[in-house]
C-alpha positions, 0 to 999 in steps of 0.5 A: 478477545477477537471480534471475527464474525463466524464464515464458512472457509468457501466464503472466507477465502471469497471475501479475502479475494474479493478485498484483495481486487477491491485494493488491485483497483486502488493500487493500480489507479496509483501506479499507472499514472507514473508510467502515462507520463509520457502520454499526458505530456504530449497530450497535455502539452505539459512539463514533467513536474506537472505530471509529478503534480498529478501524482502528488495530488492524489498522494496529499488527498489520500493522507487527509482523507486518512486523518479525517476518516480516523473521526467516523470510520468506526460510525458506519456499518463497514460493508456499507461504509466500503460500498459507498466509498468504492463507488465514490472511487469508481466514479472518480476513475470515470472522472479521471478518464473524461477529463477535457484539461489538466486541471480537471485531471488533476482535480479528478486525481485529488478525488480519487485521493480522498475515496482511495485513501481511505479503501486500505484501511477500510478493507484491513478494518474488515480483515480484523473484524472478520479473521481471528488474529490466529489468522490474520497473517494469512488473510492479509498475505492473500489481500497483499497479493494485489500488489502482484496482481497489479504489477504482474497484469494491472500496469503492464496492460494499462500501459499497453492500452495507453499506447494503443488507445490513449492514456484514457484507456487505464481509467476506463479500464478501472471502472468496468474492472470495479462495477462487477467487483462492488456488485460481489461486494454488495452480495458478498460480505456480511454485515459488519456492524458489530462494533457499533453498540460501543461506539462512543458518542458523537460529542466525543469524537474529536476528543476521541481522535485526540486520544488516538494520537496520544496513546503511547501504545498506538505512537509506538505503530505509528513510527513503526509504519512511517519508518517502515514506508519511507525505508522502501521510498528511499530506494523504490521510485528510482529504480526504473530511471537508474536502471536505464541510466546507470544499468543500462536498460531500455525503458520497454525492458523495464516491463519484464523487470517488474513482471519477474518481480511481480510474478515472485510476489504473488507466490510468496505473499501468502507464504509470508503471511503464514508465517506470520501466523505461525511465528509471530508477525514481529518475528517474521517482520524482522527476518524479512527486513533483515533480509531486505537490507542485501537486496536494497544494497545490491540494487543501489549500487548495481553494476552494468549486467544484462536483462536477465541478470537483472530479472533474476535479481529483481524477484528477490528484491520485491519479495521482501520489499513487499514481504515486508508489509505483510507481517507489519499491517497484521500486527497493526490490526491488533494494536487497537481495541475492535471498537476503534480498529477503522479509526485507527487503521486509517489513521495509520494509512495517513501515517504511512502516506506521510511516510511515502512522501518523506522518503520519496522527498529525502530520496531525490534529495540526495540524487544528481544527475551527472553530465554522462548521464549517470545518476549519482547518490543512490548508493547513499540511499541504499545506505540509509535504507540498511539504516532504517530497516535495522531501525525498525528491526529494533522497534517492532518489539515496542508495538504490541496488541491490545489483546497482548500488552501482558505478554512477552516482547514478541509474542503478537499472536494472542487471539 
């Protein structure tokens, strides 16, 4: 039985949009920082690891953020529970942008972490109170295409901003970006307390939070999205310093690379999420992964080809690396019970950090720089990337809804 509240189409399609900016901000306050290394350095007078630092401050922060929500996201009244941390992250960007030292940076970054790290799971704990799981495909393709928002205008004009006004700008960009996106919000959504009449006592949250981590159904999904996680991670960090050292590329080139990839991806993230609904989102899951090992193979062992060669190579690759996740987190919003879909959601958000981390460790693992120049390793990682993916290929039919557990392996569209 679903838990979706009654919306007009008009303000469905709203608060989708409105979910969807709400994650542009935390995605793009993750990604630009990569690309302000330079800036931060000089700025900073800092060495790179301490800028790898930064960016894993905020990794490790998101991750126990995520376990520690997993004991009282299901308490509170999710809109106001989204307003509050929405806001927490907001000022943190603000933080981030006024930091006088590194250090500071890098304790503002750790905040950003503990409030960010927790808005996915919030925002698809909403999509599964609010969406019919008919429909849930569709609602997190139109979500998911912050993704594209983010890589098509988000970082390229932070980066812009960074050159022109000082790596501070993308910060301060992200704040004015979110004050007008928490005032909708608070306009906006509806109450979202209709779990909390089943809520189990405060006395049994920890046991509660134990029991999350035991129950077969909810370890099977678990596995599925840190596999799923660390299969793009062996490959994704690499790919703009192998483009530039083995492909050829000039480092500003690697702008329209991502720009042709993320311009694909806001056309195709809501097709995606449909067919989710209409065949089931372990079918469709598995036909994107399966499509993404030829890519993954390609872009790992890419020969010397020019800009636009690249360019027209490059959409099919983010079209399925981010295809990928769309039927995976609207299956993951009916593996739980309504009553303990945010505990579980953001424990799964810490899970896929987890798997973030994991792949981006074993990754650079298994890379080296030759005295050329040229970077060796990454065909290998290509290579268990394909591994991985047929891995949770095979997997995806062991996670099944709560709705769902008498149905046939395959069929997750129960509603």
């Amino acid at each position: 039985m679903s838990s979706a509240l009654p919306l007009t189409p008009a303000r469905e399609r709203l608060v989708l949009w409105l979910l969807a900016l709400t994650q542009f901000t935390v995605i793009m306050d993750f990604m630009v920082m990569m690309p302000l290394a330079p800036q931060l350095m000089r700025a900073f007078s800092i060495e790179p690891a301490a800028v790898s630092g930064a960016v894993s401050a905020y990794a490790w922060c998101a991750g126990i953020s995520g376990l520690a929500a997993a004991m009282y996201i299901d308490r509170f009244d999710r809109k106001k529970l989204l307003l509050v941390v929405f806001a927490l992250f907001t000022l943190s960007n603000l933080a981030c942008a006024a930091a006088p030292n590194f250090h500071v940076l890098v304790l503002s970054r750790a905040f950003a972490g503990l409030s960010g790290g927790i808005l996915g799971a919030i925002v698809m704990a909403i999509i599964g109170d609010l969406i019919p799981a008919n429909r849930r495909g569709a609602a997190t393709g139109v979500v998911m295409t912050s993704f594209s928002i983010a890589s098509v205008a988000g970082v390229p004009t932070g980066v812009m901003l960074a050159a022109h006004y000082g790596w501070a700008s993308p910060f301060y960009i992200l704040v004015l970006c979110s004050l007008p996106i928490l005032i909708l919000a608070a306009r906006v959504l509806p109450a979202l307390d209709s779990h909390l009449p089943n809520r189990a006592p405060l006395s049994a949250t920890v046991p509660n939070l134990i029991a999350l981590y035991k129950k077969p159904m909810h370890l099977k999904a678990f596995l599925l999205s840190v596999i799923n996680m660390m299969t793009g991670m062996m490959v994704i960090p690499f790919i703009s310093p192998v483009l530039v050292s083995n492909v050829g590329l000039e480092p500003a080139q690697i702008t329209y690379v991502y720009l042709a990839g993320g311009i694909a991806t806001f056309f195709t993230a809501r097709m995606i999420g449909k067919w989710s609904d209409r065949y089931g989102a372990q079918k469709v899951y598995r036909i994107v992964s399966l499509l993404f090992i030829l890519p993954v193979l390609f872009i790992t062992h890419m020969p010397v080809i020019p800009l636009v060669g690249v360019m027209l190579f490059f959409p099919f690759f983010m079209v399925l690396a981010s295809g990928r996740n769309i039927p995976m987190q609207a299956l993951m919003t009916t593996v739980p019970e309504p009553t303990r879909r945010g505990a579980f959601l953001s424990a799964n958000a810490a899970i896929q950090q987890v798997g973030t981390g994991v792949g981006a460790l074993l990754g650079g693992l298994t890379l080296h720089t030759e005295a050329s120049g040229h970077i060796a390793g990454y065909g290998l990682n290509g290579w268990i990337a394909a591994g991985l993916a047929i891995l949770t290929v095979l997997w995806v039919g062991q996670v099944r809804g709560a709705a769902s557990v008498a149905a046939p392996v395959g069929e997750v569209k129960a509603a």
